[in-house]
N, C-alpha and C positions, 0 to 999 in steps of 0.2 A: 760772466757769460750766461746768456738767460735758458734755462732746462729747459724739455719739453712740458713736464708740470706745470712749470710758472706760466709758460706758454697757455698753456690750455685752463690757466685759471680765470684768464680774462670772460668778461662778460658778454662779448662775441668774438667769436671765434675763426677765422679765415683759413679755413681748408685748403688753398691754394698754397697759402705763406706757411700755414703748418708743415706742408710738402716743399715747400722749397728751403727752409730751414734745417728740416730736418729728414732727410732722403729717408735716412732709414722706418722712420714713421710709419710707413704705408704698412709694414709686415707685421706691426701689433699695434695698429689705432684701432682695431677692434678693444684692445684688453685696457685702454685709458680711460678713468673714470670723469665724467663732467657730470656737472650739475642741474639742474631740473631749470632752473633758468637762462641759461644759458643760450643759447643761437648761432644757427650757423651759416656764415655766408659766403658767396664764392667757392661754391663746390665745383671743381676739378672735371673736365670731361671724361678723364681716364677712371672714374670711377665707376663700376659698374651697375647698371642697373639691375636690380633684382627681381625675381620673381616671386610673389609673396609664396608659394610653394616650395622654395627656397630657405625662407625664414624659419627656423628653428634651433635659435640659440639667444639665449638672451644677454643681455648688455652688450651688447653689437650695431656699431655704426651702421645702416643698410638706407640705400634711394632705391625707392622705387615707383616707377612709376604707372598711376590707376583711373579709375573713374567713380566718382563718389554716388554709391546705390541709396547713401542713406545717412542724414546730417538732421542732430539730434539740435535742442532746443540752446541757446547757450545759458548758462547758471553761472552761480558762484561760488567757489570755495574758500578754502580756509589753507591758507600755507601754514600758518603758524596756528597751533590750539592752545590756547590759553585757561588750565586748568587751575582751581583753588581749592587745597588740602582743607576738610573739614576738622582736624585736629589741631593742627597749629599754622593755620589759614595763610600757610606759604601760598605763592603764585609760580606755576611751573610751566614754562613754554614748550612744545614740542614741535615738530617738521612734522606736518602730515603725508602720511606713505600712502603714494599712486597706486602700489599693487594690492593695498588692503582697500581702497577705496574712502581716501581721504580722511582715515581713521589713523589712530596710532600704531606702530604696527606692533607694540607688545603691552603687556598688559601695564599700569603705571605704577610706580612707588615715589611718594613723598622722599626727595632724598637730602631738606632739608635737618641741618643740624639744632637740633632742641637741645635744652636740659630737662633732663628731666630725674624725677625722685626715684633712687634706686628700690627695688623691688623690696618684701620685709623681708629678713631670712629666717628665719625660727631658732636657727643653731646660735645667733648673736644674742646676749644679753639685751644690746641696746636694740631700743623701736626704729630708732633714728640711724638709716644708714649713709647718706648723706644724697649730694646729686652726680650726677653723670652727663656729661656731652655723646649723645648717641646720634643717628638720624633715627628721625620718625617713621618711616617706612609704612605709613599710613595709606591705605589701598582705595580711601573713601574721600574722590574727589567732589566737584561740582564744576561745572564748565561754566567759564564766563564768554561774554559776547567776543562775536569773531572782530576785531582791528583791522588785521590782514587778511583782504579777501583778493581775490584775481578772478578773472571770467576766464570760463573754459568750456568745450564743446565737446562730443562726440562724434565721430563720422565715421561712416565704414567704406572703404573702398576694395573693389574687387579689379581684376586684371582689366586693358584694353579689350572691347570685343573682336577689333582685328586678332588680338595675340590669344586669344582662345582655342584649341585646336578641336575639330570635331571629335565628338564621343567623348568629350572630357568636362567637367562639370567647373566653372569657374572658380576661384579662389578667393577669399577675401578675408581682412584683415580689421581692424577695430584702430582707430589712431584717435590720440587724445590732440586737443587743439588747446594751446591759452597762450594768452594776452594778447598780444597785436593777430596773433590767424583767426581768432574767432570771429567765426563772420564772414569770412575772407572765401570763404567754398560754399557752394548748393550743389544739391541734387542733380544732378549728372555731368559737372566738371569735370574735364581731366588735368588731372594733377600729378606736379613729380614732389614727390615729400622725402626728404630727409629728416631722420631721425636714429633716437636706441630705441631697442627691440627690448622691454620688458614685460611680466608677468602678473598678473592678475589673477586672484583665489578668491575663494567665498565658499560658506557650509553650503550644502544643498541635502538638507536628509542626513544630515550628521555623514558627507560624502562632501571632500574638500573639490571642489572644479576648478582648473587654471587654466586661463585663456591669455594668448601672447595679446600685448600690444603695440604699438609705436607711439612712443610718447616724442611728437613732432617738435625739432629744430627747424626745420628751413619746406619752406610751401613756394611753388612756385606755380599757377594756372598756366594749360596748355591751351586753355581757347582764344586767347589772342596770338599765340607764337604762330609766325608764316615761316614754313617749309622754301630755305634758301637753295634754288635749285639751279646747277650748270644746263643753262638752254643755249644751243646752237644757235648763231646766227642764223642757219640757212632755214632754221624753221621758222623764221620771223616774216617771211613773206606774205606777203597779202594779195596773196592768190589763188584762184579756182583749186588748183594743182595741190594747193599746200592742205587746203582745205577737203578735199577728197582723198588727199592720201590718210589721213588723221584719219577721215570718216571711217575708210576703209579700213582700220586700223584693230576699230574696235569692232568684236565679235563677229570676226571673217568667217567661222562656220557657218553665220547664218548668208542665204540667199531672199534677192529680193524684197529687203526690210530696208533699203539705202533712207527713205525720210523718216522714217522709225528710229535708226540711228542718228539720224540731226538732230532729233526733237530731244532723246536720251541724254543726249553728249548737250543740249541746250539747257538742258534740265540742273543737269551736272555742274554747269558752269556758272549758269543764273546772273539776274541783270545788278543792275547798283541799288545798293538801299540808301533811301533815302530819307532825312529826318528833316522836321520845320515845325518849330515852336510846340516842338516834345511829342507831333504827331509824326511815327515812322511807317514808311511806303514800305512793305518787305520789297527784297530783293531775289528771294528764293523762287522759281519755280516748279509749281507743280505737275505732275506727267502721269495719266490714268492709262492704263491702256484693256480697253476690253477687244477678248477674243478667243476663236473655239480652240477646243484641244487642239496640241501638236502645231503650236505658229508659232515657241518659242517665246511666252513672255518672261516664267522663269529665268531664261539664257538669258535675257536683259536684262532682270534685275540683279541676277547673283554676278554680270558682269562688271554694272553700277556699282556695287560695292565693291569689286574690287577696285579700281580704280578711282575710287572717291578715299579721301582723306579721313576721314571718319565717320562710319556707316554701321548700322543696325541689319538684321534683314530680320523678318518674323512674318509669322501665317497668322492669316482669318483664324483660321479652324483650331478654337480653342482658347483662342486670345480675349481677356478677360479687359473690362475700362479700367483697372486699377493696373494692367500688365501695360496699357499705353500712357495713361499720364502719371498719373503719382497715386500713392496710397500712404494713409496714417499706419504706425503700426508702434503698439505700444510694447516697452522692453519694460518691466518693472512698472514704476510707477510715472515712469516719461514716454512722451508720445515722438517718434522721430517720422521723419518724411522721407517717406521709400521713391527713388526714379522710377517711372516708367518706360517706354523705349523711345517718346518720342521727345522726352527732357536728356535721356540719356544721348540720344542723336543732336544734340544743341549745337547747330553752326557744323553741320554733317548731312546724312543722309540717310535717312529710315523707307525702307523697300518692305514694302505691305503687302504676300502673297494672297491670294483669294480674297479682296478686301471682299467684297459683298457677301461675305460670308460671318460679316463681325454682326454680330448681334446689336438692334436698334440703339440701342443705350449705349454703346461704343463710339457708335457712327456720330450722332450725336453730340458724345463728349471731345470731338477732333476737330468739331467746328471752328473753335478758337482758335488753338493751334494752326489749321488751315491758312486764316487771316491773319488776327492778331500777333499768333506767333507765340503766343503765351499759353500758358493752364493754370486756371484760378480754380481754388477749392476751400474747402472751407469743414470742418470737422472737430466736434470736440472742443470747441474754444478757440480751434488756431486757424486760424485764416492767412493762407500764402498763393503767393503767385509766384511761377517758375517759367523763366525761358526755354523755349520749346523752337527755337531758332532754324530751324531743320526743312531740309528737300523732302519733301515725300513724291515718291515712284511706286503707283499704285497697280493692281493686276486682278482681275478677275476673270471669270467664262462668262456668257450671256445665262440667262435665267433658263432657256430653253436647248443650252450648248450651240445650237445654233441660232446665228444672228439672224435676224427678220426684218429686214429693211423696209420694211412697208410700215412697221412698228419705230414708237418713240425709242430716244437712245437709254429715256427714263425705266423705261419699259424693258427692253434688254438687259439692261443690266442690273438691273433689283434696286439702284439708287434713288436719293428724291434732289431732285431740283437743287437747293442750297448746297448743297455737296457737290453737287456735277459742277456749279458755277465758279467755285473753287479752284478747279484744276485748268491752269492756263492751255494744256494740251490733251486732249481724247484722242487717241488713234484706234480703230477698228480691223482689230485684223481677223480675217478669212481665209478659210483656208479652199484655196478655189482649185476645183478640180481641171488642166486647162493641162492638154497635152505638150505644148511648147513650152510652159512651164515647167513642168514637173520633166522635161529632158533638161532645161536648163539646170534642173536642184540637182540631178543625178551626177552632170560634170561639174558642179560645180565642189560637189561633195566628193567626186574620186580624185580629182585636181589639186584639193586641199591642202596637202602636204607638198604639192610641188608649189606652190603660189608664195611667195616671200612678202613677206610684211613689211610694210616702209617702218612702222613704229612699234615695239616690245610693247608688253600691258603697262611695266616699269616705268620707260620714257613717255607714256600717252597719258599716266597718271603725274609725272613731273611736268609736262606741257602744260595741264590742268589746269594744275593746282599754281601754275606760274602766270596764266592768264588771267585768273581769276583774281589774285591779288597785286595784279602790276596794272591793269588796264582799266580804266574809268572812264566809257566811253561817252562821247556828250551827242546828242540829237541836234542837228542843223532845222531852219524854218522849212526849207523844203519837204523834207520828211514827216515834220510833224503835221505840214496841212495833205500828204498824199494819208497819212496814219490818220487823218482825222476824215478827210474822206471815204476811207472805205470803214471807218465805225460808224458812221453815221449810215451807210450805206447796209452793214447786214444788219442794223440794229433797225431799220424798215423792212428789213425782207423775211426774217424770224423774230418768231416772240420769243426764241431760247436763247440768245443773247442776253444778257446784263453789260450791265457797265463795269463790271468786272473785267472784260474783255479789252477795255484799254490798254486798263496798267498791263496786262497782258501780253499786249503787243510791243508795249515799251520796251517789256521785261526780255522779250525773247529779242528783241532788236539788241537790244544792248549785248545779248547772250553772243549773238551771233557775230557784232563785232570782236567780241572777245574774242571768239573762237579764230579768228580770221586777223588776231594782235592789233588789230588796230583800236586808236584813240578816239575816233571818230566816227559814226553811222553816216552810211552813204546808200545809194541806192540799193546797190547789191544785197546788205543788210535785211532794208525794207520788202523788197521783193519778193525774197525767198522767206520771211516769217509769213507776208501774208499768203505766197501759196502753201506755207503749212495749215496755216489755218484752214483754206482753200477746202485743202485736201479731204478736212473734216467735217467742214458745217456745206459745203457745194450747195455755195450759191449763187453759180452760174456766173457772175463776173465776168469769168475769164476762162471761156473753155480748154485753153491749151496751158494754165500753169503747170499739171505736170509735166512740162516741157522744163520749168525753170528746178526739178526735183531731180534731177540727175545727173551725172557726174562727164559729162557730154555737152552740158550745160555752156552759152558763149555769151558775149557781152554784149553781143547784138539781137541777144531773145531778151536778156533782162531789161534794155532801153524801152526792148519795144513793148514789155510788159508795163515798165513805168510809164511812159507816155499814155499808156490807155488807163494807166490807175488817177493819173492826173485830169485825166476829161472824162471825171464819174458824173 
């Protein structure tokens, strides 16, 4: 019958079948020793994930799972040192030790058996005392070339920024990679790693320092895994109804913001990406919103990330170019690449308080990003590129706190031209002094508590996150010649338009069928993206689309809106 030993001497290791062999396992697989090569596959769900603030014991099985801040260059080592005694030119193999840093971990002795001539004694008559079989014990090697080499990596990963709690300073941990994982992580991946938990020394000042590691079995990326979620049929409707109540769903405190939140929740959900002979369309939307104090743009971004799958948030004031895309930073005599927020947000959402607050040189370095989706750098010798795959949800005040409509939007908001063209949505909000108004924020504010929410932040983020990866909506001809008419229409009537502004409108169409489950963009779709746009650039088109911006909204305003988008 085969042990658990023998079990666990194999060269991969099946943590499920370990568990099911052998029940009792689970209550001391911590105290089993395996091997530095070894692997592990088929980790168990019943395992708990850890938190690296957690970790504090070594040779201990621990998963858990992080986001990699910083992934070092990969190298080669030496499993095996192969040393040559300078006395009687034995060859002595040794395991090189992970916690000494690839070095021996004690000091070496010749343990070769020689003969050799016994010492003279003085007390003997004779000179000649004859030989002896001793070991050499000779302390004066010479190293020869390393045979056995394996590639191995560094990386450091710290907690999810969701699982970080305020006032508390993140965690992070140092994890060793080799053979088949190196390579396999960058700079702001999330990752669940399995591994043992060991330790690492070194002098510093005649002052021993020991640092835990994870010397990694089992690497698994979390940016491809989709979130398998129970959705309701009845929320599958593709209706006004279904789409209003969502809307309404999200950040019911605020009043008066209903296309503010379409544009948000469009943002969120973003169109299809698309790729063709290795050039890729992004699919992310982006969403600016300038406006004066006290209109709640905060409240929409610290909403957006709640309800987004994986999200950043961070301020202007303070925020360094190396704090957004990446920075070098050298440990010793190796240079590793540090994440920034908007590598660290990759195929997520980074919420940029006070953007016009980030210093030139910042603004700048996000251009790429913006577009391409990438951040290329170059430092030192090493030249990389890093996906930067990310929604950005931007927020500032106007230059003068108060907006000036008789002034550019350039002007207002302290931005230039290339950057504004970027963000598929601008919303301008104001805060208007208007007595019918402000009764309406007052009941709508003591009301609050009595008003019942059709959808939790819980289910609005499962809804999401389920549209977004079930639905790939496709553009019918009708659509694309009412979408090609009115770009060619405000792209005569402003010179602040680019051509940017297509993929724009693709983007948000597709957004918006998503929103609304469906497979297909229809009128509905088109209508209501371009009275957002509408909303922003007013350019007279169509004096009554805020008509089609409200939840009131019927099928025979939206007809009659496309019929007149049809005979531009």
């Amino acid at each position: 019958m085969e042990t658990i030993k023998e079990f666990c001497s194999q060269e991969t290791i099946d943590l499920t079948e370990l568990l099911d062999k052998f029940p009792d396992s689970s209550e001391y697989i911590d105290d089993l020793s395996f091997q530095q090569t070894q692997r592990f596959v088929n980790i168990p769900i019943c395992f708990k994930l850890n938190k690296i603030a957690e970790i504090n014991q070594t040779h201990k099985i621990v998963l858990i799972k992080g986001t990699v801040i910083r992934a070092g260059i990969a190298k080669s080592m030496s499993k095996i040192l192969s040393y040559r005694c300078k006395e009687c030119k034995f060859v002595t193999e040794v395991q090189s030790c992970s916690s000494n840093y690839f070095m021996t971990e004690n000091q070496l002795k010749c343990q070769n058996i020689v003969i050799k001539q016994q010492k003279y004694n003085p007390f003997f008559k004779q000179k000649f005392q004859g030989f002896k079989k001793q070991k050499c014990n000779s302390t004066a090697f010479e190293k020869l070339e390393d045979s056995k080499l394996i590639d191995y990596q560094e990386i450091k990963i710290q907690d999810t920024y969701t699982t970080i709690e305020p006032g508390t300073i993140s965690n992070n941990i140092r994890v060793m990679l080799e053979g088949e994982f190196v390579n396999s992580c960058n700079s702001g991946d999330d990752v669940i790693i399995g591994g043992i938990v060991t330790q690492r020394w070194k002098m510093i000042k005649q002052i021993p320092q020991i640092t835990l590691w994870i010397d990694c079995k089992y690497l698994r990326l979390q940016n491809q895994l989709k979130l398998l979620q129970n959705i309701d049929d009845n929320q599958l409707n593709c209706t006004f109804q279904h789409r209003n109540q969502v809307i309404n769903s999200f950040i019911p405190e605020l009043c008066n913001q209903w296309q503010v939140k379409l544009g948000t929740l469009l943002s969120l959900i973003g169109g299809v990406t698309k790729s063709n002979n290795g050039i890729t369309v992004r699919g992310d939307s982006h969403l600016l919103l300038i406006g004066e104090p006290g209109t709640g743009k905060s409240t929409f971004l610290r909403n957006a990330c709640t309800i987004s799958e994986k999200s950043i948030y961070v301020n202007g004031i303070g925020t360094t170019q190396a704090g957004l895309t990446l920075s070098f930073v050298k440990e010793g005599s190796d240079w590793m690449i540090e994440a920034g927020a908007l590598v660290m947000a990759d195929q997520g959402l980074c919420c940029i308080d006070e953007f016009n607050l980030l210093n030139q040189q910042s603004q700048q370095s996000i251009l790429e990003a913006l577009e391409q989706q990438t951040i290329s750098s170059s430092k030192a010798g090493i030249s990389t590129k890093l996906n930067a795959r990310t929604t950005i949800i931007a927020a500032c005040n106007p230059v003068e706190q108060v907006y000036n409509s008789k002034l550019s939007i350039q002007y207002n908001s302290g931005l230039s031209t290339p950057l504004l063209s970027r963000f598929d949505q601008i919303y301008i909000l104001k805060d208007q002094h208007d007595y019918e108004l402000d009764k309406q924020l007052c009941d709508h504010i003591f009301n609050l508590n009595n008003n019942k929410q059709n959808y939790t932040l819980k289910q609005l983020k499962q809804y999401i996150i389920y549209v977004k990866n079930t639905f790939q909506p496709i553009m019918n001809e009708d659509c694309q010649q009412v979408i090609q008419k009115y770009f060619t229409f405000i792209r005569q009537s402003t010179q602040q338009v680019t051509a940017r502004k297509l993929e724009s409108l693709i983007r948000l169409s597709e957004a918006h069928a998503r929103l609304c489950s469906k497979r297909f963009i229809d009128e509905f779709d088109v209508v209501t993206v371009i009275a957002l746009i509408e909303s922003t650039q007013f350019t007279g088109i169509y004096p009554e689309f805020q008509d089609c911006l409200t939840e009131t909204v019927t099928i025979d305003k939206i007809q009659e809106m496309w019929n007149h988008l049809k005979n531009i």
